[in-house]
C-alpha positions in Angstrom: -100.3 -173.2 -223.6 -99.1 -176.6 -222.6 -97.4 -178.0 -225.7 -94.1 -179.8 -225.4 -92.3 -178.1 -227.9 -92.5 -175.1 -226.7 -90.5 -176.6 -223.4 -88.5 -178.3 -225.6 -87.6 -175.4 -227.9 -87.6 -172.4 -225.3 -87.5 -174.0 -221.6 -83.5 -172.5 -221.6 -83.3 -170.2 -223.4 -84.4 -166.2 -223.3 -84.7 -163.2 -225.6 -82.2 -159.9 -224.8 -84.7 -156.8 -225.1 -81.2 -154.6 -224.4 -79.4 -156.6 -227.2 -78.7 -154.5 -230.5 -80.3 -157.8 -232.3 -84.5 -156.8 -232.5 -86.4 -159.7 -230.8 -88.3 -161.0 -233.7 -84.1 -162.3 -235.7 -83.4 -163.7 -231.6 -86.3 -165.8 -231.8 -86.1 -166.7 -235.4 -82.4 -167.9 -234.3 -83.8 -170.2 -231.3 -86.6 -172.0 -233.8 -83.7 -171.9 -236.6 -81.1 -173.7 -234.1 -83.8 -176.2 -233.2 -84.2 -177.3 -236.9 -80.6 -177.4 -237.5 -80.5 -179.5 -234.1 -83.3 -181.8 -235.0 -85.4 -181.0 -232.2 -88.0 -179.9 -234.9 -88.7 -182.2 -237.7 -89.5 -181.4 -241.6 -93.2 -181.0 -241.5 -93.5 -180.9 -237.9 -96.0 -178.3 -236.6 -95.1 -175.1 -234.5 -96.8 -174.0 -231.7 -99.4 -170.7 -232.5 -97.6 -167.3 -232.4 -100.3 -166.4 -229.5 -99.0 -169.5 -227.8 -95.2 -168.5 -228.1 -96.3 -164.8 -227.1 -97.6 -165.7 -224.1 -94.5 -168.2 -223.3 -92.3 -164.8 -223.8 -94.5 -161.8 -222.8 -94.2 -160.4 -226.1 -96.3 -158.9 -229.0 -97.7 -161.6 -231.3 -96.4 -159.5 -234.1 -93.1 -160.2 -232.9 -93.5 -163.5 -233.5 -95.3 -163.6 -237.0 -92.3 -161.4 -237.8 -90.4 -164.3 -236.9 -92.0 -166.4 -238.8 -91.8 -164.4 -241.7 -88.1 -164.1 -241.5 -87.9 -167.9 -241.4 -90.4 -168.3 -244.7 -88.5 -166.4 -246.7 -85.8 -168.3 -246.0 -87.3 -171.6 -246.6 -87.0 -173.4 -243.3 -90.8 -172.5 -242.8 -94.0 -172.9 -244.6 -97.6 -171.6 -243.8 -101.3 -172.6 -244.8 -104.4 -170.5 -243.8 -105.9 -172.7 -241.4 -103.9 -175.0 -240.6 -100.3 -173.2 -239.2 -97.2 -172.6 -239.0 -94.7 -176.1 -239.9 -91.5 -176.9 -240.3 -90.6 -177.0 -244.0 -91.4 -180.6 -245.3 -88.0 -180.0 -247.9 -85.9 -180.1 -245.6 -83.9 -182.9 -245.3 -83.8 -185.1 -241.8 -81.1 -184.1 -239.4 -79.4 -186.7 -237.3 -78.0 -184.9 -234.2 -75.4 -187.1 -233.8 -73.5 -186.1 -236.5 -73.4 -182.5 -235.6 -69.8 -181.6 -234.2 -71.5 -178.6 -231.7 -74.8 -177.7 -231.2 -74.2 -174.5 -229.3 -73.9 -171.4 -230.9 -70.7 -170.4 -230.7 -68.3 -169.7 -233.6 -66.9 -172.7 -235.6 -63.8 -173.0 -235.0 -63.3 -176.5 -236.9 -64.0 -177.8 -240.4 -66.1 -180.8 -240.6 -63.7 -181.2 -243.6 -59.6 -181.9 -243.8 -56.9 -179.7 -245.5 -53.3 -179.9 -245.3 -51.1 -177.3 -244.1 -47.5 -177.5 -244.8 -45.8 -176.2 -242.7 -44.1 -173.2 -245.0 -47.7 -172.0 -244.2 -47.1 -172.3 -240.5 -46.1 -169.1 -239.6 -46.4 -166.0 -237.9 -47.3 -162.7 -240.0 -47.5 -160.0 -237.2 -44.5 -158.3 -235.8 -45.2 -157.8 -232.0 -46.0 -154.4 -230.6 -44.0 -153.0 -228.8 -42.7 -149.5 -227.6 -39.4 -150.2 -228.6 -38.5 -152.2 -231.9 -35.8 -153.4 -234.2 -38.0 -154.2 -237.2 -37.5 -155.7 -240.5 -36.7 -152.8 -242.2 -39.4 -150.9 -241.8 -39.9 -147.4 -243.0 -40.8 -144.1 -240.5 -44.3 -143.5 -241.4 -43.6 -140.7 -239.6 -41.5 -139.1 -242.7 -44.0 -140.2 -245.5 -45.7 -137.9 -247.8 -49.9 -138.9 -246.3 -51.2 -135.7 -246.5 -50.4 -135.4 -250.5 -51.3 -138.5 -250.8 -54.5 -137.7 -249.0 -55.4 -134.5 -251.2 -54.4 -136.4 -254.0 -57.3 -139.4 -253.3 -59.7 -137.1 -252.6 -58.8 -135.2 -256.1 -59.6 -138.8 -257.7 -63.2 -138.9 -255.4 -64.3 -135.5 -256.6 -62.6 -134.7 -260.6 -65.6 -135.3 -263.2 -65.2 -138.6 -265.3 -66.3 -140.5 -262.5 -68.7 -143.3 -264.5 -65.3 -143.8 -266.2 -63.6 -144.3 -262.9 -65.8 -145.9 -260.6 -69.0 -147.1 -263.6 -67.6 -150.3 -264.3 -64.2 -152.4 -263.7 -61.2 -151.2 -265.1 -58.0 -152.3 -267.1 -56.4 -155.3 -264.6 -52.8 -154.6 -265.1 -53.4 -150.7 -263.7 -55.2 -147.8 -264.9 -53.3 -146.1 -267.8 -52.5 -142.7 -265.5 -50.5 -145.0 -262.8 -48.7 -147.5 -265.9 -47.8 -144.5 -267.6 -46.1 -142.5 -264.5 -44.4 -145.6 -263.6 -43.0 -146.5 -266.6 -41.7 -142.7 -266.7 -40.4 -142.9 -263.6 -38.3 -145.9 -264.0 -37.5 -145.1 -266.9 -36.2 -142.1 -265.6 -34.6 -143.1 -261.8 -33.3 -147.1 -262.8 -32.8 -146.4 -266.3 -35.0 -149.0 -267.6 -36.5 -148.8 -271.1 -40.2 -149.1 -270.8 -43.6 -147.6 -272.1 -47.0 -148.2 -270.4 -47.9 -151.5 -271.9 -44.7 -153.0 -270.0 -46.2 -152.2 -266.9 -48.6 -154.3 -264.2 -49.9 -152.6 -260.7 -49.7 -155.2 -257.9 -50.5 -154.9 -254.2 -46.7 -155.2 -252.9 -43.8 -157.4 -254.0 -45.7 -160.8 -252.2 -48.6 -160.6 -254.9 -45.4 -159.7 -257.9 -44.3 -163.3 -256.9 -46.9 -165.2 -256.1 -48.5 -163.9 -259.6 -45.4 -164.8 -261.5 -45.5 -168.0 -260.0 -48.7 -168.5 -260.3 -48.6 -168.0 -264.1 -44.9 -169.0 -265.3 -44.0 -171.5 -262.4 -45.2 -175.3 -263.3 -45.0 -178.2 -260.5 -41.7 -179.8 -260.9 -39.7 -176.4 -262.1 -36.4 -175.4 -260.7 -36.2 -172.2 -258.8 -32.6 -170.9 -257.9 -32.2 -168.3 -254.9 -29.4 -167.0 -252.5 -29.5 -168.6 -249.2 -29.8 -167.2 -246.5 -33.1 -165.6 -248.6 -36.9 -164.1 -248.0 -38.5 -166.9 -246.9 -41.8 -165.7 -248.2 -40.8 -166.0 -251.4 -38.9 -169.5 -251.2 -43.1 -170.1 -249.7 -44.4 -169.2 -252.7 -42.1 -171.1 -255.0 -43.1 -174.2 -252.5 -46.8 -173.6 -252.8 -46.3 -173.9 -256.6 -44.9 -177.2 -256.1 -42.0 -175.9 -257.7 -38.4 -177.9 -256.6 -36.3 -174.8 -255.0 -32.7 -174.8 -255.0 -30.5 -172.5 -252.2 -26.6 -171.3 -253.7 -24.6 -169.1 -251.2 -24.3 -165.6 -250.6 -21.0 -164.2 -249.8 -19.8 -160.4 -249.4 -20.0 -159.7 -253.2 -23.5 -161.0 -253.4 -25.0 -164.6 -255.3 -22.2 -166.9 -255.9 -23.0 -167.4 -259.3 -20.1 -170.0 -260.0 -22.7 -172.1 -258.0 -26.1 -171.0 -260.3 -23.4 -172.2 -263.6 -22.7 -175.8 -261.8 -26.9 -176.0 -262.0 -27.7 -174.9 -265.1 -25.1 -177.3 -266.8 -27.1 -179.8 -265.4 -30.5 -178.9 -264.8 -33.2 -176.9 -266.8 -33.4 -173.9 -264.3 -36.8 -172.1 -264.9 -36.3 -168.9 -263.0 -33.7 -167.3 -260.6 -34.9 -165.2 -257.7 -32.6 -162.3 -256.5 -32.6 -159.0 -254.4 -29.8 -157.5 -256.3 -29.3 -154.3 -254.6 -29.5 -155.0 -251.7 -29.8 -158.7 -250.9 -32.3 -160.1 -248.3 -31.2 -160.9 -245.3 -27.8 -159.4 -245.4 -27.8 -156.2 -247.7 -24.6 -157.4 -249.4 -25.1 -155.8 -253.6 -24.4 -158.1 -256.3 -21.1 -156.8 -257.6 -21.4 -155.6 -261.6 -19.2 -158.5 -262.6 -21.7 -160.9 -261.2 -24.7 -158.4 -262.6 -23.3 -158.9 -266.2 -22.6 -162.5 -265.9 -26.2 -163.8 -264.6 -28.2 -162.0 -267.3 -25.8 -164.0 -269.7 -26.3 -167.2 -268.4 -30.5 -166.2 -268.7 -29.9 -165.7 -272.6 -27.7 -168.7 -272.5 -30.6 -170.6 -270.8 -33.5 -169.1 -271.2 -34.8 -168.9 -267.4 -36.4 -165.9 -266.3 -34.4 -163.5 -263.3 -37.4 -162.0 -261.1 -35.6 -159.1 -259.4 -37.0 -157.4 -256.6 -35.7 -154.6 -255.8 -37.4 -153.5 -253.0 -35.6 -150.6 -250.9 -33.4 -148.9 -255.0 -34.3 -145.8 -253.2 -32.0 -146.1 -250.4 -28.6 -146.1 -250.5 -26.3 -143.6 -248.5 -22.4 -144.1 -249.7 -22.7 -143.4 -253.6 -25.6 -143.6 -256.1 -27.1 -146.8 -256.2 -26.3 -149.4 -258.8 -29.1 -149.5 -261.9 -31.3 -152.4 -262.1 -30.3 -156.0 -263.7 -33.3 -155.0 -265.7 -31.6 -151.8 -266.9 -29.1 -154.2 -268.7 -31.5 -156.7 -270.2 -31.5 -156.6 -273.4 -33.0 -160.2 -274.0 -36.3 -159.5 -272.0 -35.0 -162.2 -269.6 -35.9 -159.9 -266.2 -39.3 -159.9 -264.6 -38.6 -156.0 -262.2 -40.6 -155.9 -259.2 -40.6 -152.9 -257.0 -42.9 -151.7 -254.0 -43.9 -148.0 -252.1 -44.5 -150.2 -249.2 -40.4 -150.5 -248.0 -40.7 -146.4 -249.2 -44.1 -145.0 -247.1 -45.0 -147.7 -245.1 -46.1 -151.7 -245.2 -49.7 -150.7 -244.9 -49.4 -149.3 -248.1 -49.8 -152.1 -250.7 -49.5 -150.7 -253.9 -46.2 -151.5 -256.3 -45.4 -152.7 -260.1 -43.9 -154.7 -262.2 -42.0 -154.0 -265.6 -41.5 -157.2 -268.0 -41.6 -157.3 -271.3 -45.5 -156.7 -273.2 -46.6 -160.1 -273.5 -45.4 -161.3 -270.4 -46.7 -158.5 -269.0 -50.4 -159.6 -270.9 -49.9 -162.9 -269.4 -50.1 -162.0 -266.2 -52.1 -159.9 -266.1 -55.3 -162.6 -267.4 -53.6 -164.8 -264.7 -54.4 -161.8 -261.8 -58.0 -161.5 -263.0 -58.2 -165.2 -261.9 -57.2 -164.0 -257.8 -58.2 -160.2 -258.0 -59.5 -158.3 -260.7 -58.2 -155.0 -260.5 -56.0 -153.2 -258.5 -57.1 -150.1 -256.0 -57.1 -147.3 -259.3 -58.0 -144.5 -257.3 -54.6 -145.3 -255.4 -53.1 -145.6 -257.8 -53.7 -142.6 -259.6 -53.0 -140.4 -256.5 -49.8 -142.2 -256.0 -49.1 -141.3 -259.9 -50.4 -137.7 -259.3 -47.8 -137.1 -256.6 -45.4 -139.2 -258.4 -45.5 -136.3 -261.7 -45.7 -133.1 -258.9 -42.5 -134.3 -257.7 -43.8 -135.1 -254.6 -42.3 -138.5 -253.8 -38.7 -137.5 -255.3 -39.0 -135.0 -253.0 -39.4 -137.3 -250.1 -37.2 -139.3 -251.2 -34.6 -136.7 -250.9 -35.4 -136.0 -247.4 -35.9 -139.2 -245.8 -32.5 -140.0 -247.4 -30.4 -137.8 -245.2 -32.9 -139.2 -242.0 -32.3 -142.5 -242.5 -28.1 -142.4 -243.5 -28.2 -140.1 -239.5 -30.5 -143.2 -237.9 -28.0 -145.7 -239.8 -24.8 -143.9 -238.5 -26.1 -143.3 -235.3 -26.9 -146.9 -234.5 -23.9 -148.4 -235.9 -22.1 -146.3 -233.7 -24.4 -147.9 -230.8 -23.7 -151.5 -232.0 -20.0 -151.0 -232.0 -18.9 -149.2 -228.6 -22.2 -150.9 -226.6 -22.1 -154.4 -227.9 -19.1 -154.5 -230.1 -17.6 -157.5 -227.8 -20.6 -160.0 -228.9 -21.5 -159.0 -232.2 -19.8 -158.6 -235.7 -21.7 -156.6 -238.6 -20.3 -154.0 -241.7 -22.3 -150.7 -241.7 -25.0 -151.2 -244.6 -24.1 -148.8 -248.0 -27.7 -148.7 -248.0 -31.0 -150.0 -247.2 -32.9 -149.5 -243.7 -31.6 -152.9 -241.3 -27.9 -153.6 -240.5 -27.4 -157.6 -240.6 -26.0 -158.4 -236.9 -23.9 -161.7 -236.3 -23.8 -162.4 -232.6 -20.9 -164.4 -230.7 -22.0 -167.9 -230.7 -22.2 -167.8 -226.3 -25.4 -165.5 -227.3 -28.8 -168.1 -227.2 -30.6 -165.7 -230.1 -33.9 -167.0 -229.3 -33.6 -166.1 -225.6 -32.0 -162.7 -225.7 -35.1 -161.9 -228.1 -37.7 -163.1 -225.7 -35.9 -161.7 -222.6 -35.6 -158.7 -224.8 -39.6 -158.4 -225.5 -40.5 -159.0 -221.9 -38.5 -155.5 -221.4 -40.3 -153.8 -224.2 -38.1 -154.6 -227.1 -38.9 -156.7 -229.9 -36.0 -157.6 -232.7 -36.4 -161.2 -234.7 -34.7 -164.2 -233.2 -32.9 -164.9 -236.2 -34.6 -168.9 -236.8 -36.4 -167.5 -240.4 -32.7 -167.0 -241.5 -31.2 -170.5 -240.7 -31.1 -173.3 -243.3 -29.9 -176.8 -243.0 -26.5 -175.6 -244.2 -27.0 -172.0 -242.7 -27.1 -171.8 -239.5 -25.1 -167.9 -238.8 -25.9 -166.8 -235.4 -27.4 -163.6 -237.3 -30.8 -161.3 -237.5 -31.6 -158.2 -239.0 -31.7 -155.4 -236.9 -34.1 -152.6 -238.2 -33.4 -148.6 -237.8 -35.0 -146.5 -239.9 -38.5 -147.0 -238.2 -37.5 -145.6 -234.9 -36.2 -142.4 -233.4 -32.3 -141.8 -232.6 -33.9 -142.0 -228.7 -35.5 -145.3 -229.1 -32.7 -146.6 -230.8 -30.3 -145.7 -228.3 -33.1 -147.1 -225.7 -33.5 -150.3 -227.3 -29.5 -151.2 -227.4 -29.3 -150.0 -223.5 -32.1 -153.0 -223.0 -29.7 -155.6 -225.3 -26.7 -154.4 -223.0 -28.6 -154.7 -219.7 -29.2 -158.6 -220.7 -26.3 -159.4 -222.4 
């Protein structure tokens, strides 16, 4: 009853009996952290489980159970006879070494990394009541309860070793590749079969895949500036030497890609065609015509994502570089996420069939399949007409949000800011008078409910537009007219 260990080991410390945790894993912890701690050598003897019952007030059975637990995970052994020790294969533990000896979450390595600072950033987009987003989607509008039915039909149809018995095919299921290949085939006028098809979790894993698996350290990567950060990231994080060319009203300047590529060896060209990100300008069909034949001429890839084709309000949107490639020069990338809602992370790529190959033993590397029961519900409500459907409707809701907060912008704050109403797309790009301090109307903006970006992920050492992108489609006509009463009030 008087041995030191035991007030070593338990003089400060006490078992919860109201804790979800059962007793015996609390005290298995407490002689566990004492090992770890080197307050209990390898081959050290433990005090008798009657001995530590008694210290507690609880049953001795508790405590073998203890025991037990620690055996079986090696940091114990037992002899008939003799006791309970500490396991003599354990190693010696110098204290002094340990960083914290509590046992609170690690928040620390004991080992470095780097972070560059392309990784330093912020993912989340505040919550707030009232928001100018990124070009968000109203979740409001989307299609969930087909889509619901529809994953439920792909829980409960017969087949189901074949769908859930083993892993499946990593560029997609066959169902998903085969209604998306239709249905470009059919809306962008692409010319594609299954096999040129790759299911990806949203346009981020379409590029960091293609970089991963066509991007060597060293390679030249072309895109408009201002751009999508997150992709310029991921042509960084492939060590991959990125050059910026302007962006003017008719989209790329590709005069400017030309000047490169009779100089360097330009690997691949990054562009958002139709509606280019940040400023929704389209790339004019003269400039469409002439980038795919600088790729033949060339031979570096064009990744296109397209990520919002399905909506634009004035006329019937331009078709896909990819429509026009005849060479097999365009890597297409397209999302639902921009369409339903960012939650949503299910989208495609269409390349040519051995790119398509390539990348798809490359994403079997980072994730082995896709989601296939989302998939094929997405596919089963892509064939019922379901998501044309939607399409169609959320169309004509978005063009009113658009024209009704352009109309805002202009009589409300028409003095300090200069924009052109979007042809399509869900943000209007918003350049403010250079008396406006972007990063403090945003702040003084969210303190009164209203979160917009503060424009700093669109600047660039030769960019530096007093401009952000100012969402619509994601909120009501009410909280858009709300929001720009707030950016009056301050302004």
């Amino acid at each position: 009853m008087d041995s030191p260990i035991l007030k070593v080991i338990f003089s400060n410390v006490k078992l919860n009996s109201t804790a979800e945790k059962p007793i015996y894993l609390q005290l298995a912890e407490i002689i566990l952290s004492s090992i770890k701690q080197g307050n209990l050598k390898s081959g050290q003897k433990l005090p008798s489980s009657r001995d530590i019952a008694y210290f507690f007030g609880i049953n001795r059975i508790t405590v073998s159970k203890a025991f037990e637990e620690l055996q079986n995970q090696g940091w114990l052994e037992s002899f008939t006879g003799r006791g309970t020790f500490v396991s003599s294969h354990i190693p010696e533990i110098k204290p002094e070494k340990l960083l914290d000896q509590s046992n609170s979450p690690q928040k620390a390595a004991g080992f470095s990394f780097d972070t560059p600072e392309y990784l330093q950033n912020s993912y989340l987009v505040p919550n707030t009541n009232l928001h100018f987003d990124d070009g968000f989607p109203d979740p409001k509008l989307a299609p969930l309860k087909e889509l619901s039915r529809a994953y439920r039909n792909q829980l409960t149809r017969s087949g189901l070793y074949d769908k859930f018995g083993s892993y499946g095919n990593p560029e997609g299921s066959e169902f998903y590749k085969d209604s998306i290949s239709r249905y470009l085939n059919e809306t962008r006028g692409l010319k594609t079969t299954a096999r040129n098809i790759l299911s990806i979790r949203g346009t981020v894993m379409g590029v960091n895949l293609v970089c991963n698996a066509l991007i060597k350290p060293g390679d030249i990567v072309v895109s408009g500036v201002p751009g999508w950060r997150r992709a310029e990231h991921n042509f960084l994080h492939a060590k991959a030497k990125h050059i910026g060319i302007p962006v003017d009203e008719r989209g790329l300047v590709i005069e400017e890609l030309k000047k490169i590529c009779r100089k360097n060896k330009v690997r691949m060209v990054y562009i958002t065609s139709h509606h280019h990100y940040p400023t929704t300008v389209s790339l004019r069909i003269d400039r469409r015509l002439e980038l795919l034949q600088l790729a033949s001429e060339y031979g570096f890839i064009i990744f296109e994502d397209d990520y919002d084709f399905d909506f634009h309000y004035s006329n019937r949107p331009l078709l896909p570089l990819a429509s026009a490639d005849e060479n097999g020069m365009v890597i297409y990338c397209g999302s639902f996420s921009k369409s339903f809602s960012p939650a949503f992370r299910i989208g495609y790529l269409a390349a040519p069939e051995n790119v398509i190959q390539h990348l798809s033993n490359i994403r079997v590397l980072l994730d082995r399949q896709g989601d296939h029961i989302l998939d094929n519900a997405m596919a089963e409500i892509i064939n019922d007409g379901t998501v044309q459907r939607y399409l169609r409707k959320s169309l004509a809701v978005y063009e009113d949000k658009r024209n009704h907060f352009c109309d805002l912008l202009k009589s409300e704050l028409g003095n300090i800011i200069d924009f052109s109403i979007p042809h399509g797309g869900m943000t209007v790009w918003t350049k403010f008078d250079k008396s406006i301090n972007l990063e403090r109307l945003a702040k003084d903006a969210y303190k009164k409910g209203l979160y917009f970006s503060d424009g700093k992920a669109h600047q660039y050492p030769n960019y530096n537009e007093n401009g952000t992108r100012l969402g619509f489609a994601s909120s009501s006509k009410e909280e858009l007219s709300k929001g720009i009463e707030i950016l009056k009030g301050i302004v």
